[in-house]
C-alpha positions as CSV (number, residue, x, y, z in Angstrom):
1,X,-126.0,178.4,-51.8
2,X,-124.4,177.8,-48.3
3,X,-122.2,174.6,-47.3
4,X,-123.5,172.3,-45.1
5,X,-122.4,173.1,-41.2
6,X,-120.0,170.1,-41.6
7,X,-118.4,170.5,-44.5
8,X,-117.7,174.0,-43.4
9,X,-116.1,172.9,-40.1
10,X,-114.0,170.3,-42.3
11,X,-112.3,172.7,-44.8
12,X,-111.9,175.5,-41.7
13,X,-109.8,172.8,-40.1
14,X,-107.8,171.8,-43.3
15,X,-107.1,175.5,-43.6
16,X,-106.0,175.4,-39.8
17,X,-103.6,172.6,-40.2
18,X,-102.8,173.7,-43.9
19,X,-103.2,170.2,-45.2
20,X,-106.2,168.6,-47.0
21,X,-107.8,165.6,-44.7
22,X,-110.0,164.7,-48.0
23,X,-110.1,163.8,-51.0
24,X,-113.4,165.6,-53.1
25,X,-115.0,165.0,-56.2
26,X,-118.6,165.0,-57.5
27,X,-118.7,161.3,-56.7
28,X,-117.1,160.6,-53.6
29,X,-115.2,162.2,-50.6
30,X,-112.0,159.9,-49.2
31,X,-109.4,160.6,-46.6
32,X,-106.2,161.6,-47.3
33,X,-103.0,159.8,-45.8
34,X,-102.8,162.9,-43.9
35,X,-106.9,162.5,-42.7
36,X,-106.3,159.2,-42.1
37,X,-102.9,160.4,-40.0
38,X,-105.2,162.7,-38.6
39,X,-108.5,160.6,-37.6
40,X,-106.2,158.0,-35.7
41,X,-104.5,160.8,-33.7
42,X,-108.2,162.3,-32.6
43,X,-109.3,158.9,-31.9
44,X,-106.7,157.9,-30.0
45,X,-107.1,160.8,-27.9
46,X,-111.0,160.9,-27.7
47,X,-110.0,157.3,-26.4
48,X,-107.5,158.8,-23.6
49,X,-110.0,162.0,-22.5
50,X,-112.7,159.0,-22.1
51,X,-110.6,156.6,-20.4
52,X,-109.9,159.8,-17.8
53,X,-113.8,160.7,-17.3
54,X,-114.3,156.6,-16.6
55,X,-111.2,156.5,-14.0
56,X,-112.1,160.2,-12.6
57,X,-115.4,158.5,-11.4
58,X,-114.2,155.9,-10.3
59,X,-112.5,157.5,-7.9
60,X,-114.3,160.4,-7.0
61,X,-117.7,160.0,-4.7
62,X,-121.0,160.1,-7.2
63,X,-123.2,163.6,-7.6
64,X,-126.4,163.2,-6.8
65,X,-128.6,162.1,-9.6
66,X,-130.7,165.1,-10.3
67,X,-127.4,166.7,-10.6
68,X,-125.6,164.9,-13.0
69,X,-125.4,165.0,-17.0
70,X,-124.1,163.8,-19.7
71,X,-120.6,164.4,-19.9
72,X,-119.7,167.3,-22.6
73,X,-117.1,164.7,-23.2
74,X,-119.2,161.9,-24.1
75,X,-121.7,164.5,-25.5
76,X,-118.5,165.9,-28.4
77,X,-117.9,162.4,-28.7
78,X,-121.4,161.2,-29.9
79,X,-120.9,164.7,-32.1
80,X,-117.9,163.6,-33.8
81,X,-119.2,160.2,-34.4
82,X,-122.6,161.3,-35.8
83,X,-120.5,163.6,-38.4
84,X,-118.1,161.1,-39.4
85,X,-120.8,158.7,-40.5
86,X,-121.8,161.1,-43.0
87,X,-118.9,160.6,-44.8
88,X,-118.2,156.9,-44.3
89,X,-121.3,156.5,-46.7
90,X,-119.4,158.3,-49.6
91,X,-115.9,155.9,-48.7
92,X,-115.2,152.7,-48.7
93,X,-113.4,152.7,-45.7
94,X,-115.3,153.5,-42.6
95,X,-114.4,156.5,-40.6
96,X,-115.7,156.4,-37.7
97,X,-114.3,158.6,-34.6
């Protein structure tokens, strides 16, 4: 039996950072302190690299339409939230990115 994609993804990057971002067991999954460390940090800069894409337009003169997509920004962003709400079912502490 494989993990689940996310799952997967979630233990790779424990291994990376050799810390443990959650808390398992048969019942529930909860962050860490070190998760919880860790989901404020990628927020906070998901909130900076957005922040950037909203001034860069701003200042930059507009693609045509047919031209223009969604941002792979905004489109990792809607990612990270979608996976994240996966787990905030199993906490009761929402996680959301």
């Amino acid at each position: 039996m494989t993990q689940p994609p996310l799952s997967r993804q979630i233990q790779l990057l424990e291994h990376s950072l050799g810390v443990l971002l959650l808390h398992r067991s048969s019942r529930s999954v909860r962050l860490t302190p070190a998760g919880r460390n860790f989901l404020g940090e990628a927020r906070r800069i998901l909130r900076m690299a957005e922040g950037a894409a909203v001034s860069t337009r701003r200042i930059a003169p507009a693609m045509p339409a047919r031209s223009r997509s969604a941002s792979p920004l905004l489109r990792a962003t809607a990612s990270c939230r979608a996976s994240w709400r996966h787990l905030a079912g199993s906490s009761r502490r929402s996680i959301w990115c």
